[in-house]
C-alpha positions in Angstrom: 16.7 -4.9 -8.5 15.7 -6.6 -5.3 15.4 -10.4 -5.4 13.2 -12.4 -3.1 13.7 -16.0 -2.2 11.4 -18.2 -0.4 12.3 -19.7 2.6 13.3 -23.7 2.1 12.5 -23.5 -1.5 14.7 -22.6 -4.5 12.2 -20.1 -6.2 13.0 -16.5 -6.4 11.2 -13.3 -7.6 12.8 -10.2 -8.9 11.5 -7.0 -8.0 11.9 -4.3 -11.0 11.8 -1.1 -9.4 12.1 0.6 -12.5 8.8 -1.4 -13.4 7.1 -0.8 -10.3 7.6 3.2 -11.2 6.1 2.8 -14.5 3.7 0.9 -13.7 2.3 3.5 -11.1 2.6 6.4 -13.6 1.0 5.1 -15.6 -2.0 2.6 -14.3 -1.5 4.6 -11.2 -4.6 2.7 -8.5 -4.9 -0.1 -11.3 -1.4 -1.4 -10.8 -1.8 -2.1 -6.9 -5.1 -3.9 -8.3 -3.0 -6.0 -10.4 -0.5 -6.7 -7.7 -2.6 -8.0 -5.2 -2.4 -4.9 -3.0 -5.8 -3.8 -2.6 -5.2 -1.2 0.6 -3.2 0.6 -1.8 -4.9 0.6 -4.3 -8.0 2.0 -2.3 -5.7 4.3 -0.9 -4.4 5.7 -4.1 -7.8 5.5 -6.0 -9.2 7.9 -3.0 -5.8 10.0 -3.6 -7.0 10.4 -7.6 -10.7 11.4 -7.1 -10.0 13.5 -4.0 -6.7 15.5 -4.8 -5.8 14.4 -8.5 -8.8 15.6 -10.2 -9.0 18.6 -8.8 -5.9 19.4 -9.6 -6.3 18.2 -13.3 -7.8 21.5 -13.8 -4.5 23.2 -13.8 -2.5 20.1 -15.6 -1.2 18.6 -12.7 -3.2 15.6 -11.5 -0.1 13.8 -12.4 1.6 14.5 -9.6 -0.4 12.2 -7.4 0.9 9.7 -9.0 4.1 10.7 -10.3 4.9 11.0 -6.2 3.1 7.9 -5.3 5.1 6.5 -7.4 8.1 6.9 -5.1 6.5 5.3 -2.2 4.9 2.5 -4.5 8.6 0.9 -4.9 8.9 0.1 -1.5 5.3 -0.6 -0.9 5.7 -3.7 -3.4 9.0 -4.7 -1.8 7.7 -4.6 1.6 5.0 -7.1 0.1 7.5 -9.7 -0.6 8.9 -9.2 2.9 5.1 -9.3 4.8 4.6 -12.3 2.9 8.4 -14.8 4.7 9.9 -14.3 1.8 13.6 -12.9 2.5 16.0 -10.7 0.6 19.0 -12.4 -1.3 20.7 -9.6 -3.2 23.9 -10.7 -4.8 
């Protein structure tokens, strides 16, 4: 798990990639929403309606998210990064 401090201060944030995956499978364009990361989330919700449900037909709409997923755990630690914050991994 990635930790994040910011610069000239002594806070820190973790990032749980385990939770980021989750998160995505199961919110899916709702998590970006509640991370602050509204691009994605457009990005993903137009990834649902325009590939996802079409493929719900045949029981695999889940795999818009399921490999969104993959991409969403660098997404949120790139946000911590865009933001000054720098990487302090033990």
């Amino acid at each position: 798990m990635p930790i994040y401090a910011k610069p000239n201060s002594p806070v820190t944030k973790e990032v749980n990639n385990v939770g980021v995956f989750i998160g995505v499978m199961l919110l899916g364009p709702v998590f970006f929403l509640c991370t602050g990361m509204v691009g994605h989330f457009i990005f993903s919700l137009i990834l649902t309606l325009v590939i996802g449900i079409p493929l719900w037909a045949f029981g695999l709409g889940w795999l818009v998210w399921f490999f969104y997923a993959f991409w969403a755990i660098s997404f949120v630690n790139q946000k911590w990064l865009d933001k000054g914050w720098i990487r302090v991994d033990p």
